[in-house]
Structure formats: C-alpha cells, structure tokens
C-alpha positions in Angstrom: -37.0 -4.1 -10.6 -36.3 -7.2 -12.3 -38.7 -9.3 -11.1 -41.4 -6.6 -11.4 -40.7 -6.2 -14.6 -40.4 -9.7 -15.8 -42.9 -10.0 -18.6 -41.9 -6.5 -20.3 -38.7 -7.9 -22.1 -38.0 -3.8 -23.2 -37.5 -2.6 -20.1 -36.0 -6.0 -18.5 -33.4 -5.3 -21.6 -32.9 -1.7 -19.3 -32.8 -3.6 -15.6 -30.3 -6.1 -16.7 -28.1 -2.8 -18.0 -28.6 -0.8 -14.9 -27.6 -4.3 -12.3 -24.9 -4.6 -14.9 -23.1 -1.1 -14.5 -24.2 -1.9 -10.0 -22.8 -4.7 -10.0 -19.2 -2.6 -12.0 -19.1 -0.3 -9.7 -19.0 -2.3 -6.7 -16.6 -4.2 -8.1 -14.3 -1.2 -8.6 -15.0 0.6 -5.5 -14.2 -2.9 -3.8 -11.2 -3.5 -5.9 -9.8 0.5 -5.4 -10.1 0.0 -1.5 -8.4 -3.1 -2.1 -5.4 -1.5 -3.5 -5.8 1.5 -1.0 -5.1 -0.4 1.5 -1.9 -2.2 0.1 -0.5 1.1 -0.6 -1.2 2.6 3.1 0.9 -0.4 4.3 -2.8 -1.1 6.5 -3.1 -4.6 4.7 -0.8 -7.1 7.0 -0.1 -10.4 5.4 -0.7 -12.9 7.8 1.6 -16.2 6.7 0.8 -19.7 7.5 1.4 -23.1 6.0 -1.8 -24.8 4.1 -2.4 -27.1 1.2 -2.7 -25.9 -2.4 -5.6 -28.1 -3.0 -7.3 -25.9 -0.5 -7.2 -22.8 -2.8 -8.1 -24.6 -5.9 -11.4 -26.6 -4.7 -12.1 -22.7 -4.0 -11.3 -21.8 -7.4 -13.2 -24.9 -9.2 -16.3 -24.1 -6.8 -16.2 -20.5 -7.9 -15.5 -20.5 -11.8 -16.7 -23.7 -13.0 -20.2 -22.6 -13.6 -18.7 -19.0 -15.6 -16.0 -21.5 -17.6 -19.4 -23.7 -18.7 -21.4 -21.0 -19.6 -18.9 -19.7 -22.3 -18.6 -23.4 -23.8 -14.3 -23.4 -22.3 -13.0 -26.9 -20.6 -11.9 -26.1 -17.2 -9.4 -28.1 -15.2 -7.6 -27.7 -12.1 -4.6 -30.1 -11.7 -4.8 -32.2 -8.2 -2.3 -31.6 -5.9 -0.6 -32.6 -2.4 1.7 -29.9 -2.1 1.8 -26.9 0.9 3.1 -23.7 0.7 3.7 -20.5 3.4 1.8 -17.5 3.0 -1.2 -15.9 3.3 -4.3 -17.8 2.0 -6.6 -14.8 1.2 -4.0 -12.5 -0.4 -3.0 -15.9 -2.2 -6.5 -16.8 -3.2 -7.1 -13.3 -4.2 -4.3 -13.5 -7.2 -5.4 -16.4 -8.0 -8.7 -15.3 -8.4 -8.4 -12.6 -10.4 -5.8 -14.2 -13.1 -8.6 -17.0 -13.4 -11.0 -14.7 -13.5 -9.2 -12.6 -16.6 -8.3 -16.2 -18.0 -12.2 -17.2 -18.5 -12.9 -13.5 -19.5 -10.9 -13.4 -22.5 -10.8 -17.0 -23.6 -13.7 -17.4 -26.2 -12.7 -21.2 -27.0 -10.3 -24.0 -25.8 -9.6 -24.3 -22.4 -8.4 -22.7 -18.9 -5.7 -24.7 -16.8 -4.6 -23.9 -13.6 -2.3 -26.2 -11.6 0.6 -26.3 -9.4 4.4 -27.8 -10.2 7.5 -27.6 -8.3 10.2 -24.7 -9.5 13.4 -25.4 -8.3 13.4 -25.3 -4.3 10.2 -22.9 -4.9 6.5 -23.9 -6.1 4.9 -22.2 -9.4 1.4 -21.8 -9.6 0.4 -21.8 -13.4 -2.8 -20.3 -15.0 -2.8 -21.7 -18.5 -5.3 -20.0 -21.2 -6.1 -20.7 -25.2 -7.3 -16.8 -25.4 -5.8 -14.5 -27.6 -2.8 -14.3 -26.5 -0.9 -10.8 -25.2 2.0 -8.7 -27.4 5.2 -8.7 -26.2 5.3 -5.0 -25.6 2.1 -5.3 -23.5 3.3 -7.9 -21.2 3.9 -5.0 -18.7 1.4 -2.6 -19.2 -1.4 -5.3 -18.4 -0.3 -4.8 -14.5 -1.0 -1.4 -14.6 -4.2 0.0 -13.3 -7.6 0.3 -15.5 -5.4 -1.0 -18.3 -7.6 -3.6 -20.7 -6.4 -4.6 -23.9 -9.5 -5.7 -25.3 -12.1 -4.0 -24.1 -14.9 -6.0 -25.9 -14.1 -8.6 -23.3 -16.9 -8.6 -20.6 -17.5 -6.2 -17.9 -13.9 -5.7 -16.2 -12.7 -2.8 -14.8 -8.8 -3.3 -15.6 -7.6 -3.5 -11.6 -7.8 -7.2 -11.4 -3.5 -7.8 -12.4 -2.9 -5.1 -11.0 -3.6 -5.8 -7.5 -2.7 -9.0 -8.4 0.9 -8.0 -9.0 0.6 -5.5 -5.7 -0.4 -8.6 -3.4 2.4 -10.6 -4.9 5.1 -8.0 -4.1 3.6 -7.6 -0.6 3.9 -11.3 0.3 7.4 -11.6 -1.7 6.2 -13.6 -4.3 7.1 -13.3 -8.2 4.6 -13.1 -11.2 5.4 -13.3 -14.5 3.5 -14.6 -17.9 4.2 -16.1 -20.6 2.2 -15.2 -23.5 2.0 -15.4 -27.5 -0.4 -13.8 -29.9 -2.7 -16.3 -31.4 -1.8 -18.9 -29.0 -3.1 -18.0 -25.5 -1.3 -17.1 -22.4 0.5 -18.4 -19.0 0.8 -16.5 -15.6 2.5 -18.1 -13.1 3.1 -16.9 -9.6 6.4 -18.2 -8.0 6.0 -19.0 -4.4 7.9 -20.9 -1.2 7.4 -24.4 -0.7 6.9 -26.0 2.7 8.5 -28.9 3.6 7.0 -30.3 7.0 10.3 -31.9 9.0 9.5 -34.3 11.3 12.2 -34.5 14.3 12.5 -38.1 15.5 13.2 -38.7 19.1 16.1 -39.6 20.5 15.9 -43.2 22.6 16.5 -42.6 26.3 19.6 -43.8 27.6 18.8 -47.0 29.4 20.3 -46.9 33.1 22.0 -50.0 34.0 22.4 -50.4 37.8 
C-alpha cells in the first residue's frame, strides 16, 4: 500500500500509521509470548562461555543507524572479556535496555560498555535522557508500564522481560538514575576465567 500509494502524500500520511500500529502489535504479541514462555518454565537457558565483544558488535550493528537518526553519539566500549551464560537471553536484555536508552534520550549520548565488578562483570548501559524518579525506579520493570508515553512507539514490556530473563539466568539488574541527568542500567553477571592446566613433565626412566 505504500508503494502504491507513493505520490498521494494524504493517504501515504494513513499507510505509514496503519504499518506503524503492524509493526506494534507484532512487537507485543512477540514480546507477550516472550514472557509466556519464561513464566511456563518452557524457556531453558542454555549456558556457555563467549566473548562480550560478540554481543556488542551485535548491538552497534543493530542500533547505530536508530542512535544517528535522532542526532545521539553512540558508543560501545571495546572489550576482551568472556562471560557464562546464555548469549540470546543475554543479548535479549541487552537489547531492549539499549533499545529504551535511544528511545527516550532526545540529546547527548548512549554508552554501553563492560567493567569488572568485584569477582563478577557489570554490563553498563549509560544514557543522557531524562532521567527516572526515585519512586519509579521499580515500577519501570513492571509490565506495559511507560513513564513517558510521548516517547516513540513502545509497548512498556521491554524491562520487564528484561528483568524476567535476568532472574531466569541468575543475573542482577539494577539502575541508577537521576532526574535531569540521564540514567544507568547495569546487569551484574559471572566472569569466566579460562585456566589453563600445564602438564606435568614425564618422569624420565633411568636404566
């Protein structure tokens, strides 16, 4: 319909909105069977040990473009680090906490990177937005909750299966947010350390 209707700019205004509220819906429907199937205990983690860098040249591929078009500097800190878990439900946090970073940031900039907490790792979406209340630090996990809903086309289920992955893989999220001055998430996860068992010189027999 769009392309048929490319040189009416009225009713191009009225295909754009209908794709628009598609391309909502899917997103819900996909996001809702998402978090169906973490609650029926039908999603299994499956844990491994892979690089970080591996989920952010993901995340830069994915989001650069979106950060552009709104005028925000995007950067993703380097890293060599690995961790143990499961890359898509990882990803998938990820994901959606850049995705809510670049949605309600209207200027400055959207940092993600990766630093070493303790014996752990702590992934760190970084964002100049508006910044979150601290009585609404909670409530933004919470299902179809959106604080400003002038902000884009979300559907308010992105932290919350956020959160929901995190518990399922045993990993903590928190932020760290002010009004006015933007906002940190940070998701606290293991850090693998790859040993590497020397061997042992074979006694020598002497005869």
């Amino acid at each position: 319909l769009q392309e048929d209707l490319i040189d009416d700019e009225s009713k191009q205004v009225l295909a754009n909105n209908a794709l628009g509220a598609l391309k909502t819906a899917e997103s819900l429907l996909r996001s809702l069977l998402h978090l169906s199937k973490m609650d029926s205990g039908l999603l299994e983690p499956e844990i491994k040990n892979f690089a970080i860098q591996e989920l952010f040249d993901s995340i830069e591929n994915e989001f650069t473009v979106s950060a552009s078009q709104k005028g925000l500097k995007f950067r993703i800190a380097p890293t060599s680090v690995m961790t143990t878990s499961d890359k898509s439900l990882l990803l998938s946090i990820l994901q959606n906490l850049v995705a809510n970073a670049i949605r309600y940031t209207e200027s400055g900039a959207v940092i993600v990177l990766c630093r070493r907490y303790q014996h752990m790792l702590m992934l760190e979406v970084r964002d100049s937005g508006p910044g979150i209340a601290p009585d609404k630090q909670e409530e933004i996990f919470k299902a179809f909750t959106r604080l400003d809903h002038k902000a884009g086309d979300g559907v308010g289920l992105g932290l919350a299966i956020g959160k929901q992955a995190a518990q399922l893989l045993g990993h903590e999220i928190r932020v760290r947010s002010r009004v006015g001055r933007g906002s940190c998430f940070q998701v606290i996860i293991p850090r693998y350390v790859e040993t590497v068992v020397s061997e042992k010189a074979s006694p020598v027999a002497i005869g």
